[in-house]
C-alpha positions as CSV (number, residue, x, y, z in Angstrom):
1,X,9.5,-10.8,-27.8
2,X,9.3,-7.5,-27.3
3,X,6.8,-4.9,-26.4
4,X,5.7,-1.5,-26.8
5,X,2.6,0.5,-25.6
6,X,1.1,3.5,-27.8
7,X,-0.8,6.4,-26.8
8,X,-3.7,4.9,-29.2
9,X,-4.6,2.6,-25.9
10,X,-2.8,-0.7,-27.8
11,X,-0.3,-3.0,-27.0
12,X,2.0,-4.1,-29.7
13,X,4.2,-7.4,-29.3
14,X,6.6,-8.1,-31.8
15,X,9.1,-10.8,-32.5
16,X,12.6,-9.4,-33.4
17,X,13.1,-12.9,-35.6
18,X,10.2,-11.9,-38.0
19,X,10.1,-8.9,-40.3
20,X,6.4,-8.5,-39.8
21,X,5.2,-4.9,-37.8
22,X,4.2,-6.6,-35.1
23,X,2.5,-10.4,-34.3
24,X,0.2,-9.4,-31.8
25,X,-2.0,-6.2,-30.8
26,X,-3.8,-6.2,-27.5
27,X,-7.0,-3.5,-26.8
28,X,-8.9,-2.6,-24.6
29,X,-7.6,0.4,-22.7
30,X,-9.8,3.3,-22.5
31,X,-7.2,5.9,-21.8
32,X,-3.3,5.8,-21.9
33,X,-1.5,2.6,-20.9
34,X,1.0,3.2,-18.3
35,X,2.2,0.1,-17.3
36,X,3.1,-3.1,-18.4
37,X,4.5,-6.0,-17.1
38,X,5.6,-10.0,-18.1
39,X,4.9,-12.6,-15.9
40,X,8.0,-14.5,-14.8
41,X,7.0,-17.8,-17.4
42,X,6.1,-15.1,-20.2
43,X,3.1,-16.5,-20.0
44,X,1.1,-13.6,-19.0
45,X,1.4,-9.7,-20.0
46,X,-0.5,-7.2,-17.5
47,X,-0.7,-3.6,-18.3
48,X,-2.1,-0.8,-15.8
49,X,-3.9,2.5,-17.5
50,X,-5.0,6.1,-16.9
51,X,-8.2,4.2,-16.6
52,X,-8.0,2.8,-13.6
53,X,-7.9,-0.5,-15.2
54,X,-5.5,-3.9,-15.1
55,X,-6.1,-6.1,-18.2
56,X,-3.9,-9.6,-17.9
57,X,-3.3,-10.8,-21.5
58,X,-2.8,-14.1,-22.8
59,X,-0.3,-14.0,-25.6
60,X,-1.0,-18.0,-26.1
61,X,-4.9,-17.8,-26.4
62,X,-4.3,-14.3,-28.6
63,X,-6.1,-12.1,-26.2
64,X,-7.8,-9.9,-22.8
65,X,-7.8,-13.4,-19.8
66,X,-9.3,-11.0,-17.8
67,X,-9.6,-7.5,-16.5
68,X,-10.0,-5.6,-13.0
69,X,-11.5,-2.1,-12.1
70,X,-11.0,-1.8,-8.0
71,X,-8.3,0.9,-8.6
72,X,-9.7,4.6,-8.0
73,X,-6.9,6.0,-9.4
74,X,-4.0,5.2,-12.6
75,X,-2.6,1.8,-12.2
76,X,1.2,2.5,-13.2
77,X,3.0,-0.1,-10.6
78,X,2.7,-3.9,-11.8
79,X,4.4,-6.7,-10.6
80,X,4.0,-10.2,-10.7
81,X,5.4,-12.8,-7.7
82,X,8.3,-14.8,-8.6
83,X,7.4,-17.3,-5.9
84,X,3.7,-17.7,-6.9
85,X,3.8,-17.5,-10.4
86,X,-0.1,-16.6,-11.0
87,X,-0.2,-13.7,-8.5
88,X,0.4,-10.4,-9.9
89,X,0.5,-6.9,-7.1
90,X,-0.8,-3.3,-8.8
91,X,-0.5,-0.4,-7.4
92,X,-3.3,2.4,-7.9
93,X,-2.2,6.5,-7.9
94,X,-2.5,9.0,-5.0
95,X,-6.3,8.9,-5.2
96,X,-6.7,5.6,-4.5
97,X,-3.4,4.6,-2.7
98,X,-3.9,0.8,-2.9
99,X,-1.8,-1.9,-3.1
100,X,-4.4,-5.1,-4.8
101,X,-3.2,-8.8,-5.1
102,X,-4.9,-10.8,-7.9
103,X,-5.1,-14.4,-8.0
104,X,-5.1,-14.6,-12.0
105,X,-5.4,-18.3,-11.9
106,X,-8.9,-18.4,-11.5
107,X,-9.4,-16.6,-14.6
């Protein structure tokens, strides 16, 4: 799969084997997305936004698992632990200057 954010505030994931546009579209942004990021098992997209948001995707159930607004600032740095599969690490701009850990297993 492959994956490609617009300035519309979507997600578009698209399967290079299939001549469709794209197979999935994820919204829910309300300003620029500026990060994204796969989970290690592909099971999970996050992407970070000029909104201060993290949304965490679920490709498999076709939509938002769940979203977080502690960051005071963009979200542009995600990344998910390769040891701990469900814990994903964002990193908010200069305003904020936060480093959060999210459990996304409980959602």
């Amino acid at each position: 799969d492959v994956y490609k954010r617009q300035r519309d505030r979507c997600i578009l994931v698209h399967d290079v084997r299939t001549p469709d546009d794209y197979e999935m579209r994820f919204t829910g942004h309300k300003q620029e997305i500026c990060g994204l990021r796969w989970s290690y098992d592909e099971q999970y997209l996050a992407s970070g936004g000029n909104d201060n948001k993290v949304f965490v995707w679920s490709p498999k159930a076709g939509g938002e698992l769940t979203r977080f607004s502690q960051h005071t600032a963009a979200v542009k740095a995600l990344g998910w632990s390769p040891h701990a599969h469900q814990t994903l690490a964002t990193g908010g701009g200069t305003a904020d200057r936060c480093i959060r850990f999210w459990n996304c297993l409980l959602y």
